[in-house]
DOSEGU-221880 format. One record per residue (C-alpha): residue in one letter; x, y, z. Coordinates in Angstrom, 1 decimal. Example, Ala and Ser with C-alpha at 12.3 -4.5 7.8 and 13.67 -1.06 7.14 Angstrom:
BEGIN
[rec a,[12.3,-4.5,7.8]],
[rec s,[13.7,-1.1,7.1]],
% end
This chain:
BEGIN
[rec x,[-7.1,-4.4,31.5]],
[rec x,[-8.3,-7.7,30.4]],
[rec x,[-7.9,-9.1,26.6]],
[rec x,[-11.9,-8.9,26.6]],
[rec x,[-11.6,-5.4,26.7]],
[rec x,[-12.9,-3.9,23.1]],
[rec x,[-13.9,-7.3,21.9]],
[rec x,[-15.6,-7.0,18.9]],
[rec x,[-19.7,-7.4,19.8]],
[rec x,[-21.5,-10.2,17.9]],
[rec x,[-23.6,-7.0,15.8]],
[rec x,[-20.5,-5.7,14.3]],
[rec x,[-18.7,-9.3,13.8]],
[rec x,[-21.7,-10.2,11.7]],
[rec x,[-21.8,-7.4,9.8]],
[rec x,[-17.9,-7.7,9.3]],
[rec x,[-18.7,-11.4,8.6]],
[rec x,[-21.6,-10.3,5.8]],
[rec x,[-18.8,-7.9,3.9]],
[rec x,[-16.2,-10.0,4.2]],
[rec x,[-18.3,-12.6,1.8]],
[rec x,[-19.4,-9.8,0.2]],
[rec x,[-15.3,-9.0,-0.3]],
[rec x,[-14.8,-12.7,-1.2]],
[rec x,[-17.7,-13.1,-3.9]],
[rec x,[-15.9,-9.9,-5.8]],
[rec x,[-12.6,-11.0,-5.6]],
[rec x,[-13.7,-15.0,-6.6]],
[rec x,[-15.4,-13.0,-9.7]],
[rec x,[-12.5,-10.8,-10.4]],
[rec x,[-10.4,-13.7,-11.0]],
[rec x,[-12.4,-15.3,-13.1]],
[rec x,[-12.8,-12.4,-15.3]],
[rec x,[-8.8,-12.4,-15.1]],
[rec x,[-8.8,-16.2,-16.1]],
[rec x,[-10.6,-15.1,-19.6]],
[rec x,[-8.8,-12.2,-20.0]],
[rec x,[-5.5,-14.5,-20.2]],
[rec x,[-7.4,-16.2,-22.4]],
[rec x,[-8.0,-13.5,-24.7]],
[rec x,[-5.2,-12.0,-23.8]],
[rec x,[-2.1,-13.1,-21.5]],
[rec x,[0.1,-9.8,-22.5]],
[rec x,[-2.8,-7.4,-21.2]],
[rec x,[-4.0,-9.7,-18.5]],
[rec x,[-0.6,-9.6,-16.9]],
[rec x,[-0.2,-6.1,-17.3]],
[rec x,[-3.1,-5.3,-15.8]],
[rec x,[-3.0,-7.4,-12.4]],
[rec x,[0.5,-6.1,-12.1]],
[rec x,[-1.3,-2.5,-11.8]],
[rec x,[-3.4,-4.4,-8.9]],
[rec x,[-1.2,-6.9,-7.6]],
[rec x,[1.7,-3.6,-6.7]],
[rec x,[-1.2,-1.4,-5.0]],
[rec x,[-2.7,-3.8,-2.5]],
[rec x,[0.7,-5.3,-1.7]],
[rec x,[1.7,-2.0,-1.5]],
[rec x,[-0.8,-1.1,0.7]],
[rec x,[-0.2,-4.0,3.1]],
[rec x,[3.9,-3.0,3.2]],
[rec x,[2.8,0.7,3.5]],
[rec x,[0.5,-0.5,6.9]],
[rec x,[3.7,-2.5,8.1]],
[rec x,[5.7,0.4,7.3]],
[rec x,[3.8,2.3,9.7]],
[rec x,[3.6,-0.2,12.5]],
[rec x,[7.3,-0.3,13.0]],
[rec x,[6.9,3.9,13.1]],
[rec x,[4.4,4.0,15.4]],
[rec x,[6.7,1.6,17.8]],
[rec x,[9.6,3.9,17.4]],
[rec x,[7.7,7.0,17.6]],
[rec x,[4.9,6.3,20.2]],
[rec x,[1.8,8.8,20.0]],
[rec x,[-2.2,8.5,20.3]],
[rec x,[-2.2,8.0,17.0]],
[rec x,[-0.6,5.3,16.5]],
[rec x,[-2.1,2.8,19.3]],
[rec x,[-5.7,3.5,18.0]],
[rec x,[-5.0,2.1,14.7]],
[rec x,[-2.6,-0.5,15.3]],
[rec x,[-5.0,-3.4,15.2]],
[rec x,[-6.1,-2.3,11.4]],
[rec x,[-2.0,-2.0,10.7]],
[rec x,[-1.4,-5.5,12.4]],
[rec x,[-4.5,-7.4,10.3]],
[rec x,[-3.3,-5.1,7.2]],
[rec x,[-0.1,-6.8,7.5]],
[rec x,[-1.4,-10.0,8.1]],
[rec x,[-2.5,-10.3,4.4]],
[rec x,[1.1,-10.7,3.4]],
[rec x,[0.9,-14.3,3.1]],
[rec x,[-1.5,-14.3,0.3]],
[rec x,[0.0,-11.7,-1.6]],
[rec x,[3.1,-13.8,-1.4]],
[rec x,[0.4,-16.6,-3.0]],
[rec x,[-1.2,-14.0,-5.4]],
[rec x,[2.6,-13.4,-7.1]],
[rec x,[3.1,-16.6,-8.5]],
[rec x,[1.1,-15.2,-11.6]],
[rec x,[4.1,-12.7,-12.0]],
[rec x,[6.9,-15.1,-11.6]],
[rec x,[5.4,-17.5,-14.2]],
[rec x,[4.8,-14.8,-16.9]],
[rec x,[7.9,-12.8,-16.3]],
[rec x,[9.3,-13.4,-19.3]],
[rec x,[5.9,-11.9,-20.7]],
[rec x,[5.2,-8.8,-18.6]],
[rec x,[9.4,-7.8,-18.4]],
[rec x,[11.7,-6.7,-22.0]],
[rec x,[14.4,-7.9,-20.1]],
[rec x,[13.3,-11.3,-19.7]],
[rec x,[12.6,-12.1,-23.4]],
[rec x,[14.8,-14.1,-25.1]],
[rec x,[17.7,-13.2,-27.0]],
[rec x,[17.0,-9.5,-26.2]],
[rec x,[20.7,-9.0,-24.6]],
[rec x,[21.6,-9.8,-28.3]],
[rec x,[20.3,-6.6,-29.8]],
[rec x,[20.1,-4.3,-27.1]],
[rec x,[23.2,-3.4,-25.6]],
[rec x,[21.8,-1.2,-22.1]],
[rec x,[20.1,-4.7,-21.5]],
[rec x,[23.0,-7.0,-22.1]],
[rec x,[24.8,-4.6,-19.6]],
[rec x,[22.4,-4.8,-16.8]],
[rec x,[21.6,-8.5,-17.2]],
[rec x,[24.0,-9.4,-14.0]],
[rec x,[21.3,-8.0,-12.3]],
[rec x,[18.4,-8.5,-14.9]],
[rec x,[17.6,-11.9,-15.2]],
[rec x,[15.1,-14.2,-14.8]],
[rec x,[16.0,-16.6,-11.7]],
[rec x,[18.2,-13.5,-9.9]],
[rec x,[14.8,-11.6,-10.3]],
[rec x,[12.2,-14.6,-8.5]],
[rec x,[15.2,-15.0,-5.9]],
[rec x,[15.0,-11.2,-4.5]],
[rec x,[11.1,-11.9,-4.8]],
[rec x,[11.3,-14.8,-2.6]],
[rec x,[14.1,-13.1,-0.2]],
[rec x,[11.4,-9.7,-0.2]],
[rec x,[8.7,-11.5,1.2]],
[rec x,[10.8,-13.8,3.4]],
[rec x,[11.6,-11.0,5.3]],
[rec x,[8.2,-9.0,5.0]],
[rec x,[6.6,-12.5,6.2]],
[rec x,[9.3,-12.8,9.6]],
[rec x,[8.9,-8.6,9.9]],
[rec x,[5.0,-9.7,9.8]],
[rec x,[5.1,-12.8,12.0]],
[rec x,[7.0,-10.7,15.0]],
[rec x,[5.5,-7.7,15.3]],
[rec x,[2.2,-9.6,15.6]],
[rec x,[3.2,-12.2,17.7]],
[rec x,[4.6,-10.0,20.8]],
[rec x,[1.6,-7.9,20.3]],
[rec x,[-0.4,-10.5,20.9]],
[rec x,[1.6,-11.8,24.0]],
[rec x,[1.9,-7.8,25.3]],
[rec x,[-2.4,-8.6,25.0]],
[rec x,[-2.3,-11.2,27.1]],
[rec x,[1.0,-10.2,29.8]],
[rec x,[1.2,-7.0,29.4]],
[rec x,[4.0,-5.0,30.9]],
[rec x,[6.7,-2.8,29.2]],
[rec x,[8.8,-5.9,28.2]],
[rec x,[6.9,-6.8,25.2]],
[rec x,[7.1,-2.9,24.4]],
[rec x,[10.2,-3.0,24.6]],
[rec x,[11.4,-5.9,22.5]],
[rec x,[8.7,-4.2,19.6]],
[rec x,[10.2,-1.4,19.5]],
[rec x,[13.9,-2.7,19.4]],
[rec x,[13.0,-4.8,16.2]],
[rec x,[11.4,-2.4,14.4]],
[rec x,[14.3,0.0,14.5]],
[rec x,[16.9,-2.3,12.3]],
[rec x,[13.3,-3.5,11.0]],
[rec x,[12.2,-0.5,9.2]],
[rec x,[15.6,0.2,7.9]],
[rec x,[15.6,-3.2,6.3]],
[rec x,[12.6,-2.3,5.1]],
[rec x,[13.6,0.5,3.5]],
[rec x,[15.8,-1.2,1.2]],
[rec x,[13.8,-4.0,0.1]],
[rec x,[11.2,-1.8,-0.9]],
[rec x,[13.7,0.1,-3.2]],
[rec x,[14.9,-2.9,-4.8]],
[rec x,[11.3,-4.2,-5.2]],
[rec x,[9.9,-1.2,-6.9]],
[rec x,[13.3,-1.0,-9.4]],
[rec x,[12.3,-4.8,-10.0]],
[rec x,[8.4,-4.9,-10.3]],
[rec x,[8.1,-1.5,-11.5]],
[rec x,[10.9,0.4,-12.9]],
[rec x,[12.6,-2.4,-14.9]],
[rec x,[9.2,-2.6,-16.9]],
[rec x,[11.4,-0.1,-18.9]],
[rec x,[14.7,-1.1,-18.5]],
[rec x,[16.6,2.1,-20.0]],
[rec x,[15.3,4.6,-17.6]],
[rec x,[16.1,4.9,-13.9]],
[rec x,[15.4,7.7,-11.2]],
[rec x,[17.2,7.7,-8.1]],
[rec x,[14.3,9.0,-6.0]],
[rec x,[11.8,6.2,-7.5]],
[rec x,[12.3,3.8,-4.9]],
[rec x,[11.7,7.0,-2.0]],
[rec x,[8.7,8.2,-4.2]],
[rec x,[6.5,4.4,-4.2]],
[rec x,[7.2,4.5,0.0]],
[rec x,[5.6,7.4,0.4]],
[rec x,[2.8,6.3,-1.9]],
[rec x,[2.5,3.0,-0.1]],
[rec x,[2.5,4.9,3.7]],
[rec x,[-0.1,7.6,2.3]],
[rec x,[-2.2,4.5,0.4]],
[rec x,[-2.2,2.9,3.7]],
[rec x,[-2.7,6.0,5.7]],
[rec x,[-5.7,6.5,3.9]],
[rec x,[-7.2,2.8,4.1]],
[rec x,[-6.7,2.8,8.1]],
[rec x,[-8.5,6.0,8.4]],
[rec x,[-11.4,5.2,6.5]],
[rec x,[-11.7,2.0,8.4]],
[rec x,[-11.0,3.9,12.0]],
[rec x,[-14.0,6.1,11.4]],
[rec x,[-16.3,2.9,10.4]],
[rec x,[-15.2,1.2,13.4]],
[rec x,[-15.7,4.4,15.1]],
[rec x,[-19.6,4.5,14.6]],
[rec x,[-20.6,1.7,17.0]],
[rec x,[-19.5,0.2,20.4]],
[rec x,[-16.8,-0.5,21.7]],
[rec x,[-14.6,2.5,20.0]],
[rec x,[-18.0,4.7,19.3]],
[rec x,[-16.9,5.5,22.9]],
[rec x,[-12.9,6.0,22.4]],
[rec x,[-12.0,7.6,19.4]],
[rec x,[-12.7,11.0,19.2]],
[rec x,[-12.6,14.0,17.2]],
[rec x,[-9.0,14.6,18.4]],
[rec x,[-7.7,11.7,17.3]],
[rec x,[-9.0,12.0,13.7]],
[rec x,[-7.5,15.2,13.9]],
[rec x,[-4.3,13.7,14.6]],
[rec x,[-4.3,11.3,11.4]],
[rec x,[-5.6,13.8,9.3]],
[rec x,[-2.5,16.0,10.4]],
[rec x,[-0.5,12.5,9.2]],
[rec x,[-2.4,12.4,6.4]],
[rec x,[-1.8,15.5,4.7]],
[rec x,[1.8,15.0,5.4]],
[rec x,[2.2,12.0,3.3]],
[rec x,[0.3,14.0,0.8]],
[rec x,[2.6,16.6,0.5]],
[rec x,[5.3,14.7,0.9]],
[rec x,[4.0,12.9,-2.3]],
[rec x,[3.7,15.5,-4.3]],
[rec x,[7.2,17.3,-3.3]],
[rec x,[9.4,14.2,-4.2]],
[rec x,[7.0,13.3,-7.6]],
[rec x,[7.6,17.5,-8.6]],
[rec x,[11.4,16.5,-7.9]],
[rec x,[11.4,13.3,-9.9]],
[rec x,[10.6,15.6,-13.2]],
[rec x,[12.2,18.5,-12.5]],
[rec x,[15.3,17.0,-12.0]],
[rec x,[14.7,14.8,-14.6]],
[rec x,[13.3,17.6,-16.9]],
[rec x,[15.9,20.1,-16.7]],
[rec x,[18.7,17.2,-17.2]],
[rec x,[17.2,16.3,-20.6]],
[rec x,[19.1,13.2,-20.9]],
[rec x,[18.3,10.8,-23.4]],
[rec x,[18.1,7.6,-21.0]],
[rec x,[15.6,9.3,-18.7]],
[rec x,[13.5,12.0,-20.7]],
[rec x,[11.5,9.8,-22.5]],
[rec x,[10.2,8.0,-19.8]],
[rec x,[8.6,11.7,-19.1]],
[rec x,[7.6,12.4,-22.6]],
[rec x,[5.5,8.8,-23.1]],
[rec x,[2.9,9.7,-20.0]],
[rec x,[2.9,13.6,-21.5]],
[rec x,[1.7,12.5,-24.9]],
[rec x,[-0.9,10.5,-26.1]],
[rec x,[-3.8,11.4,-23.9]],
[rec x,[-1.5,10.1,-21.0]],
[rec x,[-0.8,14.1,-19.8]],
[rec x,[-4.8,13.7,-19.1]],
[rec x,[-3.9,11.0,-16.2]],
[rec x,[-0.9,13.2,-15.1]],
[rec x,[-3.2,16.2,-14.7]],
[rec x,[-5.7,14.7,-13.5]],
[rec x,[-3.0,13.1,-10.7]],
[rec x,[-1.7,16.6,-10.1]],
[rec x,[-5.5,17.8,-9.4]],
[rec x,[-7.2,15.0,-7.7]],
[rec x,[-3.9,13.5,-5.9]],
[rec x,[-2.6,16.3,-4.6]],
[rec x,[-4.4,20.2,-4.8]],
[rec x,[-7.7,18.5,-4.0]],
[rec x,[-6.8,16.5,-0.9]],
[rec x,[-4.3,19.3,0.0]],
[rec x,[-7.0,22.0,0.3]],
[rec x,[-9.7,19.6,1.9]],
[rec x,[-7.0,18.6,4.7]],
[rec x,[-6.1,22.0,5.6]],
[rec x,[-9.4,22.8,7.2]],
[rec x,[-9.5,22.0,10.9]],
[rec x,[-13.2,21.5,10.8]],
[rec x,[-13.1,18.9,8.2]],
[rec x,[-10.3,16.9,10.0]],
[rec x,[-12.2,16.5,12.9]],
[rec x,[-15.3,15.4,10.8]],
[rec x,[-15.7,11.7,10.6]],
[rec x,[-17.4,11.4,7.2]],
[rec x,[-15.8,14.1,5.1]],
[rec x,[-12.0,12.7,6.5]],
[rec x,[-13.3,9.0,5.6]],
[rec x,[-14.3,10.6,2.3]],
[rec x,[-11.2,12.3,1.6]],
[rec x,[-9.4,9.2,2.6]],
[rec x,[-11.2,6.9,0.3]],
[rec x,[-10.8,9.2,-2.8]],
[rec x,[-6.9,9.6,-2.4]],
[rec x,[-7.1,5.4,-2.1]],
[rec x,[-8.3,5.7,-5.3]],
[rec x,[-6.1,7.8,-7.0]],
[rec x,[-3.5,5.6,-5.6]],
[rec x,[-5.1,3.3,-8.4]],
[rec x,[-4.7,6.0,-10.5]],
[rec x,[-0.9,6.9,-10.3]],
[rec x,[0.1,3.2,-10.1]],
[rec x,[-1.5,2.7,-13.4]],
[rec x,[0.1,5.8,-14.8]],
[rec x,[3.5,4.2,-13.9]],
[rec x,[2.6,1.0,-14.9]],
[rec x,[0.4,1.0,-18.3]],
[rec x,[2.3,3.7,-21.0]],
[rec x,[5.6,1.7,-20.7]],
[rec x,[3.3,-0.9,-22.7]],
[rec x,[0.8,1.6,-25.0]],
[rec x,[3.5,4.4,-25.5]],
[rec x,[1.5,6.1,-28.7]],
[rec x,[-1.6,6.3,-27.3]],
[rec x,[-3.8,6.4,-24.3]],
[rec x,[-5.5,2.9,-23.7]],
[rec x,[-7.5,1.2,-21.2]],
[rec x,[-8.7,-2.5,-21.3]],
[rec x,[-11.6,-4.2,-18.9]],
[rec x,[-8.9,-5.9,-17.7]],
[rec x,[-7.5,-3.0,-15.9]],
[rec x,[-10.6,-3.1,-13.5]],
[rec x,[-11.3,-6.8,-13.3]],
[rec x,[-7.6,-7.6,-12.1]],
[rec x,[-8.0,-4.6,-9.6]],
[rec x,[-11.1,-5.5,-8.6]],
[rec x,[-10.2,-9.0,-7.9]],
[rec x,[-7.5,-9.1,-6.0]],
[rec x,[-8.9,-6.3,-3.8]],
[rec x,[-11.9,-8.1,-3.2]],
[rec x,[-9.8,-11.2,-2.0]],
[rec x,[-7.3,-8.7,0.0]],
[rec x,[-10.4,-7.2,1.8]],
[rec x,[-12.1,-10.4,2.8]],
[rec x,[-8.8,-11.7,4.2]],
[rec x,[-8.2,-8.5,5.8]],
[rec x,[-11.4,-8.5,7.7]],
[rec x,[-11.3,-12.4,8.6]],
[rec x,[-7.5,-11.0,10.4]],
[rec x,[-9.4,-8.0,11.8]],
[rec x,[-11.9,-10.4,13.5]],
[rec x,[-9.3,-12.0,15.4]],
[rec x,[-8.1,-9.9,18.0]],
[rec x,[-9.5,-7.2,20.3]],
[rec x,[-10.2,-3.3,18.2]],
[rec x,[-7.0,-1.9,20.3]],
[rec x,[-3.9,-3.3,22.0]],
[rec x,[-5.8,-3.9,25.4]],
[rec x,[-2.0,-3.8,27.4]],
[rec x,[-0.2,-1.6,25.4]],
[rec x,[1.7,0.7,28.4]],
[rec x,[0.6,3.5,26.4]],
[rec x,[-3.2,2.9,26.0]],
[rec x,[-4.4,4.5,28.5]],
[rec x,[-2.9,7.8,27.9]],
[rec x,[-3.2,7.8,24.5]],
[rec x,[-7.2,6.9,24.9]],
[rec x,[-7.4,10.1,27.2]],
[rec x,[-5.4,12.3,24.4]],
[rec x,[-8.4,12.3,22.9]],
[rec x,[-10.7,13.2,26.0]],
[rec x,[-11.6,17.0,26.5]],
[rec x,[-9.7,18.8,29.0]],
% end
């Protein structure tokens, strides 16, 4: 098969041209909202694109995450939506870019990082060999280093396995991504301890760092899904993915639900029924104060809603209610990653701020226009993948 094969047509690279400036004019106006709200107010503003800085990186690290699975793991599903994975991950250099907001206000955002806190607190003073200002930008720039090489690999044979073909390429993917997703693994727990947990730096879970995978894989799960079954309405895929392969990621999908759901119930219960002063009130904040009404409305809309909808067959196998499923758990991703960002700041009460949409809203809108330039790039599937061919007929009645 040649690299021509599932080319994106000039009709659909126009129309993904028209959205991706579409993308870009949001995002451009995002920020600029973002620039006044540091002007109003740098404390909110910072919280607030920390809420949408950690969900579309973690979306892109979730789609990377899922790349290196798909090469250890092989399976229909995977091959059909590796080219969304690949350009997913191909956003990581600006997202590298779009944190230089968070290592400048640090000292803002972070309790650790203001000065002469180690004075008066003494659980602060204790963890300040790890705690600190430059050891905290150094992990940063040693995270994305490796994202960025994970990144730059995995694409790069890809697009050489286009272009030779044979098992070698394969073979050399698969055998990074084994150390490769290990390596992965840890950063990820030390990024969320540093981005996210250490907002509040008396409380610590040992599951935290297990739970914010999850959410990244199902976030991206969910994006790649939605953008399958868009790309699946016209040529070339209109012709390739079928029913049964939506069927397969919607299987996926309501794994990475559940999955969600079991280790956040295990987070509080163990939490709960340990009742310990350095970890309960971390609990008791986002249970208080109008924050229970996020939780609930987490433990609803995250998980019994999707859960029910994803256990029909039917609707698995039906393009627009599985996109529609998929874009409503990408936006409770929003959701939960505000509940675990915003109450360590507005503990008494539940607040919201414009900000908390611009900041979203802007980065996202940057994200998706760089997302779809990547997608643009290469052929809609991996035209000399070994594997193609028999995942493409998976998906043909018998």
């Amino acid at each position: 098969m040649t690299p021509n094969a599932y080319t994106i047509p000039d009709a659909l690279r126009g129309k993904m041209q028209r959205y991706q400036g579409m993308a870009l004019v949001v995002g451009v106006i995002g920020l600029l909202l973002c620039a006044l709200g540091f002007v109003m107010s740098p404390e909110q503003l910072l919280r607030s694109y920390l809420v949408g800085y950690f969900f579309w990186t973690g979306l892109a690290l979730g789609c990377l995450a899922l790349l290196m699975m798909q090469y250890l793991s092989g399976g229909a599903w995977g091959l059909v939506i590796r080219r969304t994975l690949e350009s997913a991950t191909r956003t990581l250099p600006l997202m590298a870019l779009l944190f230089l907001p968070l290592a400048f206000g640090v000292r803002t955002l972070y309790l650790w990082a203001h000065p002469g806190i180690t004075a008066t607190d003494a659980v602060i003073r204790d963890k300040s060999f790890y705690l600190n200002v430059p050891f905290f930008l150094v992990r940063a720039v040693l995270y994305f280093i490796i994202w960025l090489t994970l990144t730059q690999f995995l694409n790069k044979w890809s697009l050489d396995e286009d272009r030779e073909g044979g098992q070698l390429w394969a073979k050399k993917l698969e055998t990074l991504s084994a150390p490769g997703l290990l390596i992965f693994v840890l950063t990820i727990t030390f990024a969320s301890v540093d981005w996210i947990m250490s907002l509040d730096p008396h409380w610590f879970s040992t599951i935290f760092g297990l739970l914010i995978l999850v959410g990244q894989g199902l976030s991206a799960f969910s994006f790649v899904i939605a953008v399958t079954i868009l790309l699946a309405m016209v040529p070339p895929l209109s012709g390739v993915i079928s029913k049964k392969h939506l069927h397969d990621l919607g299987k996926l999908l309501l794994a990475f639900v559940m999955l969600w759901a079991y280790l956040s119930f295990s987070q509080l219960i163990l939490i709960w029924s340990g009742n310990l002063p350095e970890e309960i009130p971390w609990y008791i904040n986002r249970l208080n104060g109008g924050w229970q009404w996020i939780g609930l409305a987490l433990l609803l809309f995250h998980f019994i809603f999707p859960f029910l909808m994803l256990l029909s067959q039917s609707l698995k196998k039906n393009p627009k209610a599985l996109a529609s499923v998929a874009v409503w758990v990408i936006f409770l991703r929003i959701v939960d990653v505000f509940w675990l960002v915003q109450p360590n700041f507005d503990k008494a009460a539940f607040r919201m701020s414009w900000m908390d949409f611009a900041a979203p809203l802007g980065i996202g809108g940057l994200w998706l226009a760089f997302f779809l330039y990547q997608l643009r790039q290469r052929p809609l599937l991996p035209v000399n993948a070994p594997d193609l061919e028999k995942a493409l007929a998976h998906g043909r009645p018998h």
